[in-house]
mmCIF file as Biopython writes it, N, C-alpha, C and O atoms, coordinates in Angstrom:
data_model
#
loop_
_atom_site.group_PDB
_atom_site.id
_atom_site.type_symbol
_atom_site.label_atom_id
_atom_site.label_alt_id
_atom_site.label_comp_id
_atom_site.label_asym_id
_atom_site.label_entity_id
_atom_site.label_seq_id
_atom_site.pdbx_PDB_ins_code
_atom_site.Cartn_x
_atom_site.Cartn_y
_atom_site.Cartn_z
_atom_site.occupancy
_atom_site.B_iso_or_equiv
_atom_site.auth_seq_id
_atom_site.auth_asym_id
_atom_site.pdbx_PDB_model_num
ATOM 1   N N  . UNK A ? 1  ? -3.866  -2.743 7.722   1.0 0.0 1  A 1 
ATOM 2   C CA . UNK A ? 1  ? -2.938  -3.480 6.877   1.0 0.0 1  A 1 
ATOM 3   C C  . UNK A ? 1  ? -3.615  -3.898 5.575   1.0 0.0 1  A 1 
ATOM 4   O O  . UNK A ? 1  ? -2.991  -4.006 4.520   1.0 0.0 1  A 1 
ATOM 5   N N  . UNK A ? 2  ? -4.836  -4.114 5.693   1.0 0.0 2  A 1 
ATOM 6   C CA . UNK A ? 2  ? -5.419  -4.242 4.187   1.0 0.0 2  A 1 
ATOM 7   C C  . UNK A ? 2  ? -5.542  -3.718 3.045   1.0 0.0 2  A 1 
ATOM 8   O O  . UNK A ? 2  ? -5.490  -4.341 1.985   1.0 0.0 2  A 1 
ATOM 9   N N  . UNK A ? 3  ? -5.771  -2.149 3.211   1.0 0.0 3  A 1 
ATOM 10  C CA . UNK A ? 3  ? -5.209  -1.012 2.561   1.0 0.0 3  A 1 
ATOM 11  C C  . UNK A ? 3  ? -3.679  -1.123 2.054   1.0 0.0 3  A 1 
ATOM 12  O O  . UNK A ? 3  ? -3.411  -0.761 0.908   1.0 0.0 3  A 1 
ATOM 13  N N  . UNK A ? 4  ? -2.801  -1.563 2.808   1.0 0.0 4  A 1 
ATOM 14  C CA . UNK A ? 4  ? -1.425  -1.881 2.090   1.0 0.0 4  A 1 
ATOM 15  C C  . UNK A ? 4  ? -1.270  -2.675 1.236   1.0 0.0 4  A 1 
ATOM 16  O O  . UNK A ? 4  ? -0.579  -2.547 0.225   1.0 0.0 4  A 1 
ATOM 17  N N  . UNK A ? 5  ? -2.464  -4.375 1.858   1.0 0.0 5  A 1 
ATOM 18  C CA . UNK A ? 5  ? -2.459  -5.326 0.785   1.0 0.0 5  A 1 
ATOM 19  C C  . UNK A ? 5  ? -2.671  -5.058 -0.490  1.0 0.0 5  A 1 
ATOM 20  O O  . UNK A ? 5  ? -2.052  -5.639 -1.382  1.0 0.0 5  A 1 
ATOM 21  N N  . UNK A ? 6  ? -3.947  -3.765 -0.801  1.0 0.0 6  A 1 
ATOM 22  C CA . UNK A ? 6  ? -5.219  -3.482 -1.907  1.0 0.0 6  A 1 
ATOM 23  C C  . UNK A ? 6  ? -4.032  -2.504 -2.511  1.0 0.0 6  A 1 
ATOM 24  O O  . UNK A ? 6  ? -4.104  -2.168 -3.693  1.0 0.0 6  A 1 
ATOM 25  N N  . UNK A ? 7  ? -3.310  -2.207 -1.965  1.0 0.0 7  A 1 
ATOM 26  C CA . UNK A ? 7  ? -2.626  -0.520 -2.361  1.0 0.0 7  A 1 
ATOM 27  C C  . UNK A ? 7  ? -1.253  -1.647 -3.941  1.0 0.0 7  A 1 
ATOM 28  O O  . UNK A ? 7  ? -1.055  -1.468 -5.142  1.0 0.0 7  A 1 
ATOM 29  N N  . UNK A ? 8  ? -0.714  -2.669 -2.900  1.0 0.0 8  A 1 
ATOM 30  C CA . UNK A ? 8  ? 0.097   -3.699 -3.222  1.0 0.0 8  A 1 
ATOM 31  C C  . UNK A ? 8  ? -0.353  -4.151 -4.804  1.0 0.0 8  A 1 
ATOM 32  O O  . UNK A ? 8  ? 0.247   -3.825 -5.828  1.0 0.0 8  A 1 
ATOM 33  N N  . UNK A ? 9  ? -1.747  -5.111 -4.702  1.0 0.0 9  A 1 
ATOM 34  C CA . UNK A ? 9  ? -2.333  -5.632 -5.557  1.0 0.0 9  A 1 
ATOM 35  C C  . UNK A ? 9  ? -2.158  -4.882 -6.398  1.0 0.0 9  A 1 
ATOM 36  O O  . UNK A ? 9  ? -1.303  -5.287 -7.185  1.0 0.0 9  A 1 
ATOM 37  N N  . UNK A ? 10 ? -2.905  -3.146 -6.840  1.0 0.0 10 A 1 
ATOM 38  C CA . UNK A ? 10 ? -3.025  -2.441 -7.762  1.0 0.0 10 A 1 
ATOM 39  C C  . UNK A ? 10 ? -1.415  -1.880 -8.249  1.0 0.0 10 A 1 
ATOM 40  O O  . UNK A ? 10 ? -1.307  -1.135 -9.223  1.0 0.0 10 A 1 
ATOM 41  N N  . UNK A ? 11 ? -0.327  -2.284 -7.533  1.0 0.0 11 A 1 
ATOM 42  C CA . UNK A ? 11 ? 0.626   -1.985 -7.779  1.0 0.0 11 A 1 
ATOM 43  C C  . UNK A ? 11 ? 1.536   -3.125 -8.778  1.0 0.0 11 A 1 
ATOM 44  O O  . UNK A ? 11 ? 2.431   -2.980 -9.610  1.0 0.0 11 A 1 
ATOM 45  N N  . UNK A ? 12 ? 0.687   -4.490 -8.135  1.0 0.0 12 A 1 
ATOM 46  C CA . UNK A ? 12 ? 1.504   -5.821 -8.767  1.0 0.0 12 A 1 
ATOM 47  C C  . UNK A ? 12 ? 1.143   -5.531 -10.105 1.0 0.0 12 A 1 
ATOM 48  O O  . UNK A ? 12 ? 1.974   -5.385 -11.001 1.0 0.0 12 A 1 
ATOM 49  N N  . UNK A ? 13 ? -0.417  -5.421 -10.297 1.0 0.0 13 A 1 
ATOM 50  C CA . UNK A ? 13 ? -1.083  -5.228 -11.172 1.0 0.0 13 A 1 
ATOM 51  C C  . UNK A ? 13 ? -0.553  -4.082 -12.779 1.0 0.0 13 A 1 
ATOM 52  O O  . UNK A ? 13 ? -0.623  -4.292 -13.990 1.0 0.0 13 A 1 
ATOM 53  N N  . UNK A ? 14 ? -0.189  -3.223 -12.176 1.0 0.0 14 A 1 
ATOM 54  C CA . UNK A ? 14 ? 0.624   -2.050 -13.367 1.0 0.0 14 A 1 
ATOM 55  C C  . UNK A ? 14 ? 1.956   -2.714 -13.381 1.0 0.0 14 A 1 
ATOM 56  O O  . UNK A ? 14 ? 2.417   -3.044 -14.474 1.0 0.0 14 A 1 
ATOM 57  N N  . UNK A ? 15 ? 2.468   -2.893 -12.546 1.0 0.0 15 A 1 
ATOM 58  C CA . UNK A ? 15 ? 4.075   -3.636 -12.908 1.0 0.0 15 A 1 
ATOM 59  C C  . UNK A ? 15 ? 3.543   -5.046 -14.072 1.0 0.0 15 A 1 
ATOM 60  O O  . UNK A ? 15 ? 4.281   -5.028 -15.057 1.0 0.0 15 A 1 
ATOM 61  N N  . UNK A ? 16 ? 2.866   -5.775 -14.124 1.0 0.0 16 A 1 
ATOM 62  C CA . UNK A ? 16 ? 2.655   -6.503 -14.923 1.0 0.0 16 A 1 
ATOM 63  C C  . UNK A ? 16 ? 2.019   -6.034 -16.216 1.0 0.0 16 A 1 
ATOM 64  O O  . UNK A ? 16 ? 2.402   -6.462 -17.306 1.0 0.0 16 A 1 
ATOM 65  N N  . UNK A ? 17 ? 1.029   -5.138 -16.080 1.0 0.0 17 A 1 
ATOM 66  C CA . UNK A ? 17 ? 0.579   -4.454 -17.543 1.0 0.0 17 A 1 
ATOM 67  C C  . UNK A ? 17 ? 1.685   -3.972 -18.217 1.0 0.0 17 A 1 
ATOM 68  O O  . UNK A ? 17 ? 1.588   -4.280 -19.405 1.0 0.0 17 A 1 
ATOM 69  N N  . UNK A ? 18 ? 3.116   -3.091 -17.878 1.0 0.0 18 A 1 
ATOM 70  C CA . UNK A ? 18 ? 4.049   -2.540 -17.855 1.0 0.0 18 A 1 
ATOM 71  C C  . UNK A ? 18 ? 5.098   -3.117 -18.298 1.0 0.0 18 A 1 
ATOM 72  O O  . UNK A ? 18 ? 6.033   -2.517 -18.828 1.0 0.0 18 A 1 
ATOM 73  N N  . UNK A ? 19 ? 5.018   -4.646 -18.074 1.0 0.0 19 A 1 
ATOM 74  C CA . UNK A ? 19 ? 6.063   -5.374 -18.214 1.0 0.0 19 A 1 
ATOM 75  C C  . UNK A ? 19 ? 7.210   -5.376 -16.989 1.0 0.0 19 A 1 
ATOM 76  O O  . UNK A ? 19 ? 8.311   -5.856 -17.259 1.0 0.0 19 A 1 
ATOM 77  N N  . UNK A ? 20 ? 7.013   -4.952 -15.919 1.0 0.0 20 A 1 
ATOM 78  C CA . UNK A ? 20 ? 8.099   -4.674 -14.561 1.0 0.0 20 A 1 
ATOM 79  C C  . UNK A ? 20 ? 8.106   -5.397 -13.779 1.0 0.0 20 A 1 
ATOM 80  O O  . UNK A ? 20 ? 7.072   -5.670 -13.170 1.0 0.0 20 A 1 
ATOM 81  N N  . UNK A ? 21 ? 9.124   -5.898 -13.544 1.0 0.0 21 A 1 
ATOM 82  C CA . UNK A ? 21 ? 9.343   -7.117 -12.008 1.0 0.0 21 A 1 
ATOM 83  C C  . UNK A ? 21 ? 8.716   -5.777 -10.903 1.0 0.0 21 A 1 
ATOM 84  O O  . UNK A ? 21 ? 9.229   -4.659 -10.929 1.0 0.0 21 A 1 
ATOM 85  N N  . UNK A ? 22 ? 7.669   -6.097 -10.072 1.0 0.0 22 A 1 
ATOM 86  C CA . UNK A ? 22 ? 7.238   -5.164 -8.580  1.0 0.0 22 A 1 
ATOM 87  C C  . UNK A ? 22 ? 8.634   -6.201 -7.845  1.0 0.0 22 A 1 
ATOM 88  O O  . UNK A ? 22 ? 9.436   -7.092 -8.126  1.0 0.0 22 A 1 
ATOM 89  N N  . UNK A ? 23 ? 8.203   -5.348 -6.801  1.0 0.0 23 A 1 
ATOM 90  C CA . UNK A ? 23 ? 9.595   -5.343 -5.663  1.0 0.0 23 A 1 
ATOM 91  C C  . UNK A ? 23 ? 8.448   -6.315 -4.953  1.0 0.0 23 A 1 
ATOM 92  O O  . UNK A ? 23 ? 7.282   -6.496 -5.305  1.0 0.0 23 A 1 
ATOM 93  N N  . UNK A ? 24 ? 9.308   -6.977 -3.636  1.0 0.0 24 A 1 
ATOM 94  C CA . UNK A ? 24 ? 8.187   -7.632 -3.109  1.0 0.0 24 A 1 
ATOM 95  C C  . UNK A ? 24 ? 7.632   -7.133 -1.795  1.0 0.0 24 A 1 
ATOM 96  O O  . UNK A ? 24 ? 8.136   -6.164 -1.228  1.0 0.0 24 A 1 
ATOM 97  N N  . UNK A ? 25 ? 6.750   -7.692 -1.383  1.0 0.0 25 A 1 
ATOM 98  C CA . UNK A ? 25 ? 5.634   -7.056 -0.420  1.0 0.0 25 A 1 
ATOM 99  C C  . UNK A ? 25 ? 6.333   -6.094 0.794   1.0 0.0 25 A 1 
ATOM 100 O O  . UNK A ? 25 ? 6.180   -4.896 1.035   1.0 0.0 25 A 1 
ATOM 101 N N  . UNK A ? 26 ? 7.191   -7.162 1.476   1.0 0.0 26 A 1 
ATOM 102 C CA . UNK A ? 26 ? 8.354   -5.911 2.921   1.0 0.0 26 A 1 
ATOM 103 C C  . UNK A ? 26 ? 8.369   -5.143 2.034   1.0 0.0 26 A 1 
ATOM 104 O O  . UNK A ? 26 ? 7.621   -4.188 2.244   1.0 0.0 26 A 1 
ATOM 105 N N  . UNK A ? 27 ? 9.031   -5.105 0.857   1.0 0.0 27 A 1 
ATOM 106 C CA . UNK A ? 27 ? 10.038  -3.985 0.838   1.0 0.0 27 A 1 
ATOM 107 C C  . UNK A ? 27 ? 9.369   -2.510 0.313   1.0 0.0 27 A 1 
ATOM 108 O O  . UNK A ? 27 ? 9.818   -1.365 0.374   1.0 0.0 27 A 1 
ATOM 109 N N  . UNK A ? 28 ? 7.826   -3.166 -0.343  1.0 0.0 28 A 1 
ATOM 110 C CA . UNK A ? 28 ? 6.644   -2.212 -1.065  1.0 0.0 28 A 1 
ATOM 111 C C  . UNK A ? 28 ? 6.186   -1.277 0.439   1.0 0.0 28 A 1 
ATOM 112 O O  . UNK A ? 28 ? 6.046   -0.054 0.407   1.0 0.0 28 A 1 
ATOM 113 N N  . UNK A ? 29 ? 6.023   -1.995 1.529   1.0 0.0 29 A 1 
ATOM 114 C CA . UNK A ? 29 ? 5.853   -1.650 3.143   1.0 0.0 29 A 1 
ATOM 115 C C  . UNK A ? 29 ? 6.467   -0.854 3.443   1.0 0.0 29 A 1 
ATOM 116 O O  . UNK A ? 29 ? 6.053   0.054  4.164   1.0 0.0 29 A 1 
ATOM 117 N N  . UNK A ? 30 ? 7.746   -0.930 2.958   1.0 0.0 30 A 1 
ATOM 118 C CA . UNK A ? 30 ? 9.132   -0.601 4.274   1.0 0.0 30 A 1 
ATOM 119 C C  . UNK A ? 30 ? 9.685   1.117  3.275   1.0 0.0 30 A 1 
ATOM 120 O O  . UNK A ? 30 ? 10.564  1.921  3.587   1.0 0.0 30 A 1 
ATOM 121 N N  . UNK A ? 31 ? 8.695   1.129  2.019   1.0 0.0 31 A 1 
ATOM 122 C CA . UNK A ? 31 ? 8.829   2.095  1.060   1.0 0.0 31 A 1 
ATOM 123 C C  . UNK A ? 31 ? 8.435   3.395  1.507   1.0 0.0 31 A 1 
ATOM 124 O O  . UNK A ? 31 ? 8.942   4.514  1.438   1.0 0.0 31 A 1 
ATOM 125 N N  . UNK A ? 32 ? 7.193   2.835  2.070   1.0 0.0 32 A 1 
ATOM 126 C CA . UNK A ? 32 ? 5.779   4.209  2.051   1.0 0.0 32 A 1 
ATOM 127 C C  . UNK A ? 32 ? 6.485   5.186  2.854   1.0 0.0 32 A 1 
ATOM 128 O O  . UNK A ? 32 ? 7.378   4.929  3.662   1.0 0.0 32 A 1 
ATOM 129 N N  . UNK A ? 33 ? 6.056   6.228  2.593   1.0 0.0 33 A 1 
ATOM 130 C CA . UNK A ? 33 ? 6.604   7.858  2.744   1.0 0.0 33 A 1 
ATOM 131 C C  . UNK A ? 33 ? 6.132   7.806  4.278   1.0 0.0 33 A 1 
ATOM 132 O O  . UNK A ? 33 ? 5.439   6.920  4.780   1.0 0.0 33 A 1 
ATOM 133 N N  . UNK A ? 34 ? 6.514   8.639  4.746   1.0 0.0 34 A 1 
ATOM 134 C CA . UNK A ? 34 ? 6.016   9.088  6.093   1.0 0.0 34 A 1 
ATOM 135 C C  . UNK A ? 34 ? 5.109   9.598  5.882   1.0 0.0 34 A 1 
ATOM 136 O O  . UNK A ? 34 ? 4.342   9.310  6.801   1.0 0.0 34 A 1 
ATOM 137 N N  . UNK A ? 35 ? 4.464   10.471 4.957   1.0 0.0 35 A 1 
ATOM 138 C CA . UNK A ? 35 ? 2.890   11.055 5.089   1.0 0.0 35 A 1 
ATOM 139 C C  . UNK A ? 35 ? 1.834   9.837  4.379   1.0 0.0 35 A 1 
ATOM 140 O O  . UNK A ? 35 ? 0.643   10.085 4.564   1.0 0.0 35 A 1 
ATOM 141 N N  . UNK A ? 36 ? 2.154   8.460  3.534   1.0 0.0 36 A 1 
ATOM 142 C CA . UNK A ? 36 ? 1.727   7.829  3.424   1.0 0.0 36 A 1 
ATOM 143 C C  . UNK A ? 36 ? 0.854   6.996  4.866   1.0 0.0 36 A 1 
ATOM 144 O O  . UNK A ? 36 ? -0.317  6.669  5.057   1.0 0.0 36 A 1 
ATOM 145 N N  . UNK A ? 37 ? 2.077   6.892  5.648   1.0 0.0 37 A 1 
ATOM 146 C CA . UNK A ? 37 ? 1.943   6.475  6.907   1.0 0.0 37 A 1 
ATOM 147 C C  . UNK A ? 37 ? 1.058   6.985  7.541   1.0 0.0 37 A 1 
ATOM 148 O O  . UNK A ? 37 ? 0.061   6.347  7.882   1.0 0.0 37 A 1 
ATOM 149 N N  . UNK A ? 38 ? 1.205   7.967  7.765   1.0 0.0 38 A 1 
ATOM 150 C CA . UNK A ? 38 ? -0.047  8.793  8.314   1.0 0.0 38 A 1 
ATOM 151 C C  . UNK A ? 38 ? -1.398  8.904  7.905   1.0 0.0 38 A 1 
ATOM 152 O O  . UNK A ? 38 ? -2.301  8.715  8.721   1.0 0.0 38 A 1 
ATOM 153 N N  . UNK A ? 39 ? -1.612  9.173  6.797   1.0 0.0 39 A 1 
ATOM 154 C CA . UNK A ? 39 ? -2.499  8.843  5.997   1.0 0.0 39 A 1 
ATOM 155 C C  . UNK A ? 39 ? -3.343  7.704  6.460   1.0 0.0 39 A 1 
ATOM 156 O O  . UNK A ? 39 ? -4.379  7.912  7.091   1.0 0.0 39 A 1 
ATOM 157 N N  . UNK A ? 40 ? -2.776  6.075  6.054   1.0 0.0 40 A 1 
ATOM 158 C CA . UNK A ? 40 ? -3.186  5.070  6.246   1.0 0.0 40 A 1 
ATOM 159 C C  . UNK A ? 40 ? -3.820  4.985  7.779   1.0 0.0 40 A 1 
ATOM 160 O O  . UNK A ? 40 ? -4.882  4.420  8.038   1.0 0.0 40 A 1 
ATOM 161 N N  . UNK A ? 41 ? -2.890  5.715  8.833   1.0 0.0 41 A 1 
ATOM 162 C CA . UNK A ? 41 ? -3.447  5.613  10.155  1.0 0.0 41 A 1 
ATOM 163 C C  . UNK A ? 41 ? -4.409  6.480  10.295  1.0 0.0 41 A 1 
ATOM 164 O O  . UNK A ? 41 ? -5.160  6.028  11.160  1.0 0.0 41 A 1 
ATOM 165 N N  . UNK A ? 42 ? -4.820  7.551  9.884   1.0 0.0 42 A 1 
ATOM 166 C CA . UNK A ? 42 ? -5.971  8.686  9.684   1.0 0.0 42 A 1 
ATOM 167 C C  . UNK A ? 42 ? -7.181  7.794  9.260   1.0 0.0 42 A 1 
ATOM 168 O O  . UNK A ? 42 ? -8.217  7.576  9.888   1.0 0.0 42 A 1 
ATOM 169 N N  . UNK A ? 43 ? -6.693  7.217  7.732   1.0 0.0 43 A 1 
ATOM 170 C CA . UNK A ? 43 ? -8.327  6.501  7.368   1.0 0.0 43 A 1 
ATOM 171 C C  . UNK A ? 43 ? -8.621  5.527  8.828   1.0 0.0 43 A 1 
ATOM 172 O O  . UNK A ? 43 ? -9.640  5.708  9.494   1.0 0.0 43 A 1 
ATOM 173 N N  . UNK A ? 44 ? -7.617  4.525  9.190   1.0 0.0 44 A 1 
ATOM 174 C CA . UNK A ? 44 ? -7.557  3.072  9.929   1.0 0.0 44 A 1 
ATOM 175 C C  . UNK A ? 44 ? -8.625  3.561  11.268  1.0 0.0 44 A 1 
ATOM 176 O O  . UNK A ? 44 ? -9.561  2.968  11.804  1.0 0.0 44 A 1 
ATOM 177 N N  . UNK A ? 45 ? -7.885  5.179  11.561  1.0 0.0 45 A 1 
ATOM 178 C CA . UNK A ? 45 ? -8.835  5.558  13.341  1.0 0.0 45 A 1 
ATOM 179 C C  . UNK A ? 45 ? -10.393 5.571  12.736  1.0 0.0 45 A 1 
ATOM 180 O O  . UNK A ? 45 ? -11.291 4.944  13.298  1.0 0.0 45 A 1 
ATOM 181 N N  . UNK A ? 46 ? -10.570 6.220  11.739  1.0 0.0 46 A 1 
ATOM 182 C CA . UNK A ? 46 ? -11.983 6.865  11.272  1.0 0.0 46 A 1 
ATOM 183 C C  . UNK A ? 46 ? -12.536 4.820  11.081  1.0 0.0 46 A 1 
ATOM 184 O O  . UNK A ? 46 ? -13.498 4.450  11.755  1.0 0.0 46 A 1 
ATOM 185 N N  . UNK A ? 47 ? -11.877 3.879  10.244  1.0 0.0 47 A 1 
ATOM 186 C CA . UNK A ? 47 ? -13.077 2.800  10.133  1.0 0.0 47 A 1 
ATOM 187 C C  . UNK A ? 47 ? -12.901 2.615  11.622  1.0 0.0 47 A 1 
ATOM 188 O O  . UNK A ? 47 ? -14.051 2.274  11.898  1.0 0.0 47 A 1 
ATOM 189 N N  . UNK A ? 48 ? -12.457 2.608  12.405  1.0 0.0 48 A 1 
ATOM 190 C CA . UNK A ? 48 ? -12.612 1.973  13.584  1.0 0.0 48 A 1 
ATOM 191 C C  . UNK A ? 48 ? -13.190 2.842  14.284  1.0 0.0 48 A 1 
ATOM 192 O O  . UNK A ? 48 ? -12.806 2.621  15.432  1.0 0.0 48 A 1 
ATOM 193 N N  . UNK A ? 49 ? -14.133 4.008  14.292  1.0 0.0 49 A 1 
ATOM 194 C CA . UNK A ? 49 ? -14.978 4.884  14.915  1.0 0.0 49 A 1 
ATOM 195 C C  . UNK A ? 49 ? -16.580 4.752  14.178  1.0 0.0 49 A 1 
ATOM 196 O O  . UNK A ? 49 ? -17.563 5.420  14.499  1.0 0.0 49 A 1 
ATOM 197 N N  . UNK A ? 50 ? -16.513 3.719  13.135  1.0 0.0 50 A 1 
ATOM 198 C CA . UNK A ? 50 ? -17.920 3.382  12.762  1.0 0.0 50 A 1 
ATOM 199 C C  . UNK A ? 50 ? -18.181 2.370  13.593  1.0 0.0 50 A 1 
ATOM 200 O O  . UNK A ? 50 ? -19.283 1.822  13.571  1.0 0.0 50 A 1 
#
């Protein structure tokens, strides 16, 4: 889930350089693609095998 937080931040972050209301956090969550998803769970198994 931290990766979503960090993914979030750099997202609040350009919506404000940009001048753009970001959407808020659920709904930035409830966005991610299905291969996003996967993704995130691919890196999540590998830190948890160090």
């Amino acid at each position: 889930m931290m990766n979503f937080e960090q993914g979030y931040s750099v997202y609040v972050e350009k919506c404000e350089q940009f001048g753009l209301q970001p959407v808020n956090y659920r709904y930035y969550v409830n966005q991610l693609s299905h291969e996003q998803l996967l993704a995130y769970n691919g890196y999540a198994i590998q830190q948890e095998m160090k």
